[in-house]
N, C-alpha and C positions, 0 to 999 in steps of 0.2 A: 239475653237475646230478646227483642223487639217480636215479641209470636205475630201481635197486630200486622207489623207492617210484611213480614214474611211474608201472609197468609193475604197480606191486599195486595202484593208485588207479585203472588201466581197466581190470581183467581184474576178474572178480566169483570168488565163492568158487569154489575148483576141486578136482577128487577128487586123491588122492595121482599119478594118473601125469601131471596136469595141474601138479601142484607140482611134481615132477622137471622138467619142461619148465623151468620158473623160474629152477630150481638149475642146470641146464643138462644137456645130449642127455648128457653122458658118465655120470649117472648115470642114466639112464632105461632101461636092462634091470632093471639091478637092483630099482626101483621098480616096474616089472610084474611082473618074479619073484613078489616078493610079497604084490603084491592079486590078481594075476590065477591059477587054477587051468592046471597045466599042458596042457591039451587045451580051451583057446582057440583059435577058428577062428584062419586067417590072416589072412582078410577083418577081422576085428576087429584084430589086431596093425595090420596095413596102418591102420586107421582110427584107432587111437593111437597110432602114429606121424606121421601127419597133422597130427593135433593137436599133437604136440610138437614137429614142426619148424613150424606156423603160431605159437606161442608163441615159439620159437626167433628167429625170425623178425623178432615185433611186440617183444620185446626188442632187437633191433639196430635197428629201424630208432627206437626211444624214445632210443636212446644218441643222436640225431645230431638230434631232433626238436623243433622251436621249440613252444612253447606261452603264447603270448601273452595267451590270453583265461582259461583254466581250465585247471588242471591238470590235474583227473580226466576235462576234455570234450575229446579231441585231433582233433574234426573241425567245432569250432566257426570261423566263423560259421555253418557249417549244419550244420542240424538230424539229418543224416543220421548214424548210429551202426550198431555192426557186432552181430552176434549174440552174441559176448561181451564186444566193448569192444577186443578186441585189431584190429591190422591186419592186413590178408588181401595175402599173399602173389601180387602180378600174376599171378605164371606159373600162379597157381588158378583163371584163370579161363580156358575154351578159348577160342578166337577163333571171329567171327562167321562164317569160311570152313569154321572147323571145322562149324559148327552147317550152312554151307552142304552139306554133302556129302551130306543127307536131302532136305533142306530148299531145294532152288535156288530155288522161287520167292521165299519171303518173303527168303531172300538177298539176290537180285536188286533185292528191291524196298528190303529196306534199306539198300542201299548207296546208294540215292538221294535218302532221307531228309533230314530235318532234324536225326533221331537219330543216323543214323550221322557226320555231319557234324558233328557237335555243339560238339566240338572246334576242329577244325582249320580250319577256313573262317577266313580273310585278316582278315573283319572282327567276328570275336568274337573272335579273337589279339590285333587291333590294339585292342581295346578292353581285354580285359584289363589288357594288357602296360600301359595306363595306369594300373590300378588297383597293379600291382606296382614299377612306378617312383614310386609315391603315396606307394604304404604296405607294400605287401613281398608277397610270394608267400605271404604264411599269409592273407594277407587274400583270396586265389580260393579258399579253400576254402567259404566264401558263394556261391562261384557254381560251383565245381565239382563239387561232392554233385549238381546236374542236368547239368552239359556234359560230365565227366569223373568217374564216381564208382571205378573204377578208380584213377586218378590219389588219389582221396581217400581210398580204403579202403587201399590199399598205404600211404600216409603219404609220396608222395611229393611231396606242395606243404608242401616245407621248404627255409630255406636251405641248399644246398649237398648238395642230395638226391644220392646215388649213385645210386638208380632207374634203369634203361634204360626210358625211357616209349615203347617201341613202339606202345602200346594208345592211344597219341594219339590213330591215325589211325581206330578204330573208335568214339570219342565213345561214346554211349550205344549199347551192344552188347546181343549176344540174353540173354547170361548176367548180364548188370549186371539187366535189368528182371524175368528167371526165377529169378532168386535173392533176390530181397526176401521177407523173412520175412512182414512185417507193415507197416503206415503208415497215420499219423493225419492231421489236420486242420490241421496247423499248416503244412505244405508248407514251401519252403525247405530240400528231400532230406529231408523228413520221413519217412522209411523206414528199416529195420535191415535190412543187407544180411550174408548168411550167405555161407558157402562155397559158391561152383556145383557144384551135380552133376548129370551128367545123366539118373541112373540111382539107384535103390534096391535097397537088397536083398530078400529072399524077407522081409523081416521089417520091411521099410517105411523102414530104416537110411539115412541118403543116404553114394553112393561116393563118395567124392572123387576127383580128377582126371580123367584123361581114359577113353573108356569104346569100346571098338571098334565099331564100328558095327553089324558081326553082334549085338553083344549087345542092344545097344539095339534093332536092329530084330526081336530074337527076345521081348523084352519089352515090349515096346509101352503095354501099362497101368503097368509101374513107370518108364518114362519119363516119362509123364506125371504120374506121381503126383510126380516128383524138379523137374520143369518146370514145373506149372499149379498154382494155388492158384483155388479159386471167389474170391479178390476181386480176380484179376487183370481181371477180367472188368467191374468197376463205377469209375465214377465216380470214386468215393475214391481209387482205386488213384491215377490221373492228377494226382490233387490234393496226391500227394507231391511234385510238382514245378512243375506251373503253378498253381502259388498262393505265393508268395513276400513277403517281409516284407526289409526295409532297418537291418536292428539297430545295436543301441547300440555293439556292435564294431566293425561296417564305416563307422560314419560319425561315430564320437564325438561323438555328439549324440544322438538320441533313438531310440524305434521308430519306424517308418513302413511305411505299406503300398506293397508295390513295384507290384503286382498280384495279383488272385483269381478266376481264369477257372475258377475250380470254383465258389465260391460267389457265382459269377453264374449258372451254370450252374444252382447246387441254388435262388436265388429267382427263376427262370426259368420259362417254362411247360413247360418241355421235361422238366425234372424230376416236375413233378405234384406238387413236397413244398410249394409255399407256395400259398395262395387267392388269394395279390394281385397276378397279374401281369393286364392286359386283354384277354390274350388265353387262351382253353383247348385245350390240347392234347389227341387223342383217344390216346395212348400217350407211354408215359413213352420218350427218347431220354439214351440214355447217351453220354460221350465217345466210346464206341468204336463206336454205333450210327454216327455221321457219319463217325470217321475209319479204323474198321476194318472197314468194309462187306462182306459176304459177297461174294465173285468168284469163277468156276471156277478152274479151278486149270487151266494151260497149261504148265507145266512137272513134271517132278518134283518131286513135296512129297507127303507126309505130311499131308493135313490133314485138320481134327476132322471135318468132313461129308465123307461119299460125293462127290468132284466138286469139291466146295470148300474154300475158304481164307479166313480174315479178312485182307483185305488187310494188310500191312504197309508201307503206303505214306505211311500218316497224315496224307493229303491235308490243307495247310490253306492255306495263305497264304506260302511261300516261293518265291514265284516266282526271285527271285537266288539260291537256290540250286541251282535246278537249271540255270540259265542258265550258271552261273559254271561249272560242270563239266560242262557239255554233256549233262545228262540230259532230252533231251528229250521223252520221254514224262511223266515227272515232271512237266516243266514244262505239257505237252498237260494233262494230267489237272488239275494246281494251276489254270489261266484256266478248265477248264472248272465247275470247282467253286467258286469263286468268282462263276465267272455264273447259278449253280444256284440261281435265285430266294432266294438271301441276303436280298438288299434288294428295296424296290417305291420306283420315282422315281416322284412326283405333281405335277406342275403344277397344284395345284389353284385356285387363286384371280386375280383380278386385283382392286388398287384404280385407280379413274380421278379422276386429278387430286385427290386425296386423300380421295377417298368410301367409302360403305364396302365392304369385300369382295365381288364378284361371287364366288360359290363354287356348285359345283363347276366348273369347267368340261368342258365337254361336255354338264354336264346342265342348265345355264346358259345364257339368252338375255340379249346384252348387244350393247353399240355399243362401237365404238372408232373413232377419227378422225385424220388428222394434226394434230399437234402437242398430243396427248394427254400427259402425265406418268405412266406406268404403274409400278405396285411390285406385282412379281408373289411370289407365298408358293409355293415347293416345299417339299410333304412329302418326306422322306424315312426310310422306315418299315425298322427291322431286324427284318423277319420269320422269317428261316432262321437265324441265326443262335444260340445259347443262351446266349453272351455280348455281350459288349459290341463296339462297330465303333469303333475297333479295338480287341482285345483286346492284352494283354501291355504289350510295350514301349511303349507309344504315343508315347512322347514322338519319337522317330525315325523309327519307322513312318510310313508318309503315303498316306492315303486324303482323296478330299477332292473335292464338288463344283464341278464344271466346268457354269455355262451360258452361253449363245448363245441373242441375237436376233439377227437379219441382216431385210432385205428381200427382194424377190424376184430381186433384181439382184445381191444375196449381199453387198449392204453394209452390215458389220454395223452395230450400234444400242446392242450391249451387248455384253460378254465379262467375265467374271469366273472365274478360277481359272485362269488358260493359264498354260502352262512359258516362260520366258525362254527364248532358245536356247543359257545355257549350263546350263540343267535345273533351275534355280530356279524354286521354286512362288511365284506370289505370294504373299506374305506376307498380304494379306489377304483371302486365297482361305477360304472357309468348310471348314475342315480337321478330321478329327477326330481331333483330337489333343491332349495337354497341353504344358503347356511347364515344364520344371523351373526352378527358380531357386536358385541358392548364395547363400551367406551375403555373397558382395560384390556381388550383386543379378545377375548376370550370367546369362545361358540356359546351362544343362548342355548344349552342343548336342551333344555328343560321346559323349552316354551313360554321364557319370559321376555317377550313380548317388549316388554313398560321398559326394557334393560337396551332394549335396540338401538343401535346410531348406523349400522349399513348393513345389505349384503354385500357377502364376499362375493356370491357368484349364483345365477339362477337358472338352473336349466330344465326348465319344466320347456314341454313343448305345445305352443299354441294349438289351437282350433281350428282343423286343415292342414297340419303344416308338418314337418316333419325335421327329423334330425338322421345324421349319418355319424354312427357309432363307428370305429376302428379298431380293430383286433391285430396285433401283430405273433406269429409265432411260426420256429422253425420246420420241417420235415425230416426226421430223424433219418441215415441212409437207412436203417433195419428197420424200417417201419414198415407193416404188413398193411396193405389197402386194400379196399377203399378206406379213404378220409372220412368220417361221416362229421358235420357240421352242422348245430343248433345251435340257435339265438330264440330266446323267449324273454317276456317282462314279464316279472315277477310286481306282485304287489301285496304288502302287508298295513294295517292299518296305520302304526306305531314302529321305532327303532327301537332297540334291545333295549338302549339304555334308559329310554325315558318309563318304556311300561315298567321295566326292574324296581326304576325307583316310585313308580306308582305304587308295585306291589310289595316292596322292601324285598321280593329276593327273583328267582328266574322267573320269568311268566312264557310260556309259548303261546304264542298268534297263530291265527288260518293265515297260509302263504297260499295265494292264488296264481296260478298263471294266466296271467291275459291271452295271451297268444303267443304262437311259435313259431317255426320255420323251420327245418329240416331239409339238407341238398350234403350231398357227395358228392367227394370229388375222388376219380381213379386217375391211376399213375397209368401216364402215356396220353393217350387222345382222350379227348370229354367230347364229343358231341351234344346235337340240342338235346333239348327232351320236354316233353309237352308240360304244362303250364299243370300247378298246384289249383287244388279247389279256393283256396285263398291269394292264388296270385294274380297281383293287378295286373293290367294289358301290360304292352311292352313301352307304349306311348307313353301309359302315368306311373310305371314305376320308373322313366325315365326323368320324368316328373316333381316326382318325388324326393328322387337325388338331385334335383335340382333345386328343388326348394333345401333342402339342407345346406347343399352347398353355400346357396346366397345368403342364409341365415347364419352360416359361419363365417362368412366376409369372405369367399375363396371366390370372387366374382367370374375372374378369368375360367375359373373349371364350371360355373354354374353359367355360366352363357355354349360351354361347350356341349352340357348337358341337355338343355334346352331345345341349341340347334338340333336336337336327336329328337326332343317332340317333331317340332316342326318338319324335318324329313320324314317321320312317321305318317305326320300329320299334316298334311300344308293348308290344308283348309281350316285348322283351328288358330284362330285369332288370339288367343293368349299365349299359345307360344311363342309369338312373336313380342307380345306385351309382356311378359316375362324375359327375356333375352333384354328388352331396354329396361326394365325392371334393374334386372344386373348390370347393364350397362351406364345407366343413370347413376348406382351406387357406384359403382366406377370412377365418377364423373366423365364419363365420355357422351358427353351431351348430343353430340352430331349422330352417333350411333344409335344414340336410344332413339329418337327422331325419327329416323330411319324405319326400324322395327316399329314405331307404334302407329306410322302412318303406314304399312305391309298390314300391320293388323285391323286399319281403321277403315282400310278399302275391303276385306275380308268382312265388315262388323263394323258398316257404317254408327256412329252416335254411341259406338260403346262405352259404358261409362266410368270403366276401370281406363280404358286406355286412353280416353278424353282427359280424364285425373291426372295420369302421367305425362302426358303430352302437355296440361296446362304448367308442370312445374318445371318444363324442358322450356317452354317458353318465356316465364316467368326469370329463369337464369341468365335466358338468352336476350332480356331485355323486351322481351312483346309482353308487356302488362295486358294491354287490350283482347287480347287472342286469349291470354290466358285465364282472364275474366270471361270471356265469351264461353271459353270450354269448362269453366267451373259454374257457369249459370247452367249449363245443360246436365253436368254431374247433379247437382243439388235440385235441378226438376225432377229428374229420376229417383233420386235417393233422398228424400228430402230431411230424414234421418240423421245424414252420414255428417258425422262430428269433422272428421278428414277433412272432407269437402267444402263445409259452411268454415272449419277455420282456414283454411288456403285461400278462399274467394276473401275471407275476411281482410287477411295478410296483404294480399292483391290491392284491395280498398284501398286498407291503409297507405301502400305503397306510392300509391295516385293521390293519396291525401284525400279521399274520399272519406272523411269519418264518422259520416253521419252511416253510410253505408258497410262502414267497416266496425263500426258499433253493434248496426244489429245480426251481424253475423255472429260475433266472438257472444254473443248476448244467447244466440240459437246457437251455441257451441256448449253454452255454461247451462241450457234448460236440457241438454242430452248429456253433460257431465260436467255436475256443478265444479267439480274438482280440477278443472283442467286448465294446468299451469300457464297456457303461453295465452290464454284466454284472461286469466289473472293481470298477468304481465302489459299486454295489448290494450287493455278496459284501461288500467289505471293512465295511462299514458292518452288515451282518445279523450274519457271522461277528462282529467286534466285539463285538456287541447279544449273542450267543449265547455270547460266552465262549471264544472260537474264536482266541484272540489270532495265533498262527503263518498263519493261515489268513487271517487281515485283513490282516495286514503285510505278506502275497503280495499279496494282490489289491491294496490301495493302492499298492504300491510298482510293479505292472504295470500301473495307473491312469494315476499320474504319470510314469509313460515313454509312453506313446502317446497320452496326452493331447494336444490341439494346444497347440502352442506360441503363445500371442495375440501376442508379440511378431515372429512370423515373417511377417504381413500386410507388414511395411514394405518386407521384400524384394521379396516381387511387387509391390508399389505402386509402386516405385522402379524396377524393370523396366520395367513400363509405361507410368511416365509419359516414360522415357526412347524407349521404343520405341511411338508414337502408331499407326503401323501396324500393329498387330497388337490393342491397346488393345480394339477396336469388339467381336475374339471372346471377350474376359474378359467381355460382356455379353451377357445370356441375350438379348435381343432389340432387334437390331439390323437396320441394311439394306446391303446391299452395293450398291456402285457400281461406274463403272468404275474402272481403274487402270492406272497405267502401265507397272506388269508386263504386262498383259491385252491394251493396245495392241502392243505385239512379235509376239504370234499364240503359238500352242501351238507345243512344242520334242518332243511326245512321241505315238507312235503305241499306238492302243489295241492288247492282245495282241502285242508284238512283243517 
């Protein structure tokens, strides 16, 4: 191995005492000697010497360092990179105890995290440890830049590392996330991580290494200045890490998106940057607005308000982790925030003996009788939420609707989604989750990732939006009423199977209920009956089922739906943009038309129904109209990816390509990843003469491009597995099942 040229291919141009470091420390006096004036503070000597032993350093650890992917990129598969390219010396970074000694609350709180655990928990080990007996320990550098960037910036995920990896056990530390210089869009440790300091000097210089406490607590503004960046504070920050991508390296096969809980987040309502989500937010909610929420401060800390602190607790969904180490306040806080109206359950409909929809119920008068055939429709709406249910991992994650009918005598009629009692979900329990598939058609059930070529099928539900569940089951004639009818979602961290083989034998999980729903039905007349503390008006649970409907391609029933806002409501301009909403996916162009000019005279300059209007027109052959109305979408929203790529497309289509250049260009700075942007560049660049600049974007075209050949694996999976089959179909009915006969194996919050 060439160590020189390694170590001159990742370090960038450097000043003469930066080249002495290269040549090596025995000649690095004399190289200060003579650039430096002899009445150089010390604090300066101390900070070039710094420097020269972190070069010192990233040169030994290059002599011993595997580089499989790129030679000048040494922390690829991710994204993550250091301020000069060189590796950072572990012992540069203080420990999170250390930061504890100001600081005990957010301490406190992040040792119970997901961050601080990040690491070390049993079954992100035991998942690894698959990926390195796969394909070798260079290949966790893909997933180390978020669980361990310590581990990645030191350069110690190599064979036969000499490292002492103490810093295991803090996973993602105070100093790993207050030392990120900078970080883009691309996530997958999308960030350039510098040397921690927790102090500056009189001149704004960061100190390096460790820093007394009296000092720092006598400077207070240059701590923070050495510690806070204003973009720790947004959105993007976050999106260095929960947003991740499946590259050509880790899987020797293609790009793929792993997940992007930021940019569901930014076409979310909760953002304010797109016009098209159905529902509007009256304030923009950032990642840290949910998960680092202002609290008093109960211990000693240092924090930025009089009184208060942004939690560091980063409340979300890891309930086994706080289980598993007995944090249970952690855990108290994770059940309670997960029942913090995330979701809204709706019972809303029933058919009888296959008629049409009785809807809503409650505000519905109907009959039911023994030995009726009832198929009941549960909405289920993700309202709190800014991503998607579930977000991240899905595929092992397990949330997933649980209903029950019973009589009055408690015999049940129906059950669908109960635990087996050795904690197996039914299988065709209405779950929302995907299912991976490898190249020999088999389920990744174990979370390997690097093995991937499709999903079979994905039914997590977006941010705002909702799904309609179907239940079908008889009315026995001896059955004793009332009916009583529950739907709730259930959520647990983990499937049986994966923590089992985490733990090598049964493991039991907290099974939480998010929320529920509760309505009876009596034989003979139902009249209304006034509205649940949890039910939505009559207008948005109509809403509701509306959005499910169109979200499962049943266009004709989700325009019928719709018309029911709109009679409810005729003064709200989105139910008429939604009716052409379905109607446009219909293709009935004249229709949608119709409805988005009813809603644009309602809501002159809207900019959800201007969007759709401009791609009614755009079909219909008015390019100019349609550019007119995507210049006023993207005044508004100047954000919205939607919007600057349609106007782009637009361009293009007029052969405007100077102008359909910098659209798809402001498509690629809000997601670098986005394919028909890929696609569009390499073909305008081309047209433009741009030839290096097409042969990028074609060539990152045809890597994340779908592969048409990879349908056979999921086809192959699921004709082998007819049990799960029915959720690869957007609208299906569930029944009972012989999992669901056993009875439930799991208590809610426990």
């Amino acid at each position: 191995m060439d160590v020189g040229r390694i170590v001159n291919a990742m370090l960038p141009q450097r000043s003469p005492i930066r080249i002495a470091g290269l040549l090596g420390l025995a000649l690095l006096a004399e190289a200060a000697v003579c650039v430096f004036p002899v009445d150089k503070t010390q604090r300066a000597y101390a900070a070039d010497d710094a420097a020269a032993q972190r070069t010192a350093y990233s040169q030994n650890v290059a002599a011993h360092y595997n580089l499989p992917f790129a030679q000048d990129k040494p922390f690829l598969p991710s994204h993550a990179t250091t301020d000069t390219g060189e590796f950072i010396d572990p012992k540069s970074f203080p420990t999170a105890e250390y930061c504890g000694h100001c600081h005990q609350q957010v301490y406190a709180e992040w040792r119970q995290t997901a961050h601080a655990n990040a690491f070390r928990n049993p079954w992100y080990v035991k998942n690894v440890n698959l990926l390195i007996n796969e394909r070798g320990i260079e290949y966790t550098r893909h997933c180390e830049g978020c669980h361990n960037p310590i581990a990645l910036t030191s350069g110690a995920l190599t064979k036969g590392s000499p490292i002492k990896r103490s810093f295991d056990n803090d996973g993602v530390t105070c100093t790993t996330c207050h030392s990120i210089q900078k970080v883009n869009k691309l996530g997958t440790g999308s960030y350039v991580m510098g040397v921690p300091a927790v102090l500056v000097d009189a001149d704004g210089k960061p100190i390096p290494g460790p820093v007394a406490d009296k000092d720092i607590l006598a400077h207070l503004d240059r701590h923070a200045q050495a510690v806070m960046k204003d973009f720790y504070r947004t959105s993007e920050f976050c999106a260095a890490c929960h947003k991740a991508e499946l590259p050509r390296q880790l899987n020797h096969y293609k790009w793929q998106r792993a997940f992007a809980v930021y940019d569901e987040w930014q076409q979310a309502s909760f953002s304010k940057q797109s016009p098209l989500p159905f529902y509007v937010k009256d304030k923009v909610s950032k990642c840290q607005d949910c998960h680092m929420e202002s609290e008093p401060i109960t211990m000693r800390d240092y924090g930025t308000e009089p009184g208060k602190i942004a939690t560091h607790r980063w409340v979300g969904a890891n309930t086994l982790m706080a289980k598993y180490y007995g944090y249970d306040q952690q855990l108290e806080k994770t059940i309670a925030f997960l029942r913090n109206k995330v979701l809204n359950v709706d019972i809303f409909g029933i058919e009888r003996n296959g008629h049409a929809i009785i809807a809503p119920l409650g505000n519905a008068s109907f009959t039911v009788e023994p030995g009726d055939a009832l198929t009941v429709s549960v909405v289920i709406q993700n309202k709190g939420a800014a991503h998607t249910l579930v977000p991240e991992q899905r595929d092992f994650y397990e949330s997933w609707v649980e209903f029950e009918a019973k009589d009055a005598t408690g015999r049940v009629l129906m059950h669908s989604g109960g635990l087996a009692p050795d904690g197996t979900l039914d299988p065709s329990a209405h779950s929302f989750t995907n299912r991976l598939i490898s190249v020999d058609n088999k389920l990744n059930d174990l979370h390997q990732v690097w093995d991937t070529r499709i999903q079979a099928y994905n039914n997590t539900i977006n941010s705002g939006r909702s799904q309609v569940v179907r239940y079908e089951f008889s009315v026995p004639k001896d059955v004793q009423g009332p009916i009583s009818m529950t739907a709730k979602v259930n959520y647990r961290r983990f499937n049986q199977k994966f923590i089992n083989f985490v733990f090598g034998k049964h493991y039991d999980m907290p099974v939480v209920e998010m929320a529920s729903r509760t309505r009876a039905l009596a034989f003979g007349d139902n009249g209304t009956v006034p509205p649940g503390d949890d039910d939505n008006p009559e207008w948005m649970r109509w809403n509701n089922y509306g959005i499910g409907l169109l979200d499962a391609q049943q266009y004709s029933e989700s325009v019928l739906a719709f018309e029911q806002v709109a009679k409810l409501r005729p003064d709200y301009a989105d139910a008429f943009t939604n009716i052409a909403i379905a109607d446009f996916s219909w293709q009935r162009y004249g229709a949608a038309r119709t409805n988005l000019e009813k809603s644009l005279t309602l809501a002159p300059k809207n900019a959800r129904a201007l969007y759709y209007l401009a791609l009614v027109d755009r079909i219909q052959g008015k390019l100019s109209a349609a550019v007119a109305d995507l210049r006023e979408v993207v005044a508004q929203f100047p954000n919205s990816r939607d919007a600057h790529r349609e106007l782009g497309f637009s361009f293009y289509q007029q052969q405007q390509y100077e102008a359909a250049k910098a659209e798809y260009e402001t498509v690629q700075s809000i997601d670098p990843d986005d394919l028909s942007a890929h696609y569009i560049l390499s073909i305008i660049y081309r047209r433009l003469g741009m030839k290096d600049k097409a042969a990028q974007e074609a060539a990152s075209f045809a890597d994340q491009k779908d592969d048409p050949t990879a349908t056979t694996y999921a086809l192959e999976f699921l004709r082998k597995h007819p049990d799960v089959t029915a959720e690869s179909v957007a609208w299906h009915i569930h029944k009972q099942s012989a999992v669901d006969n056993l009875g439930t194996g799991g208590k809610a919050g426990q």
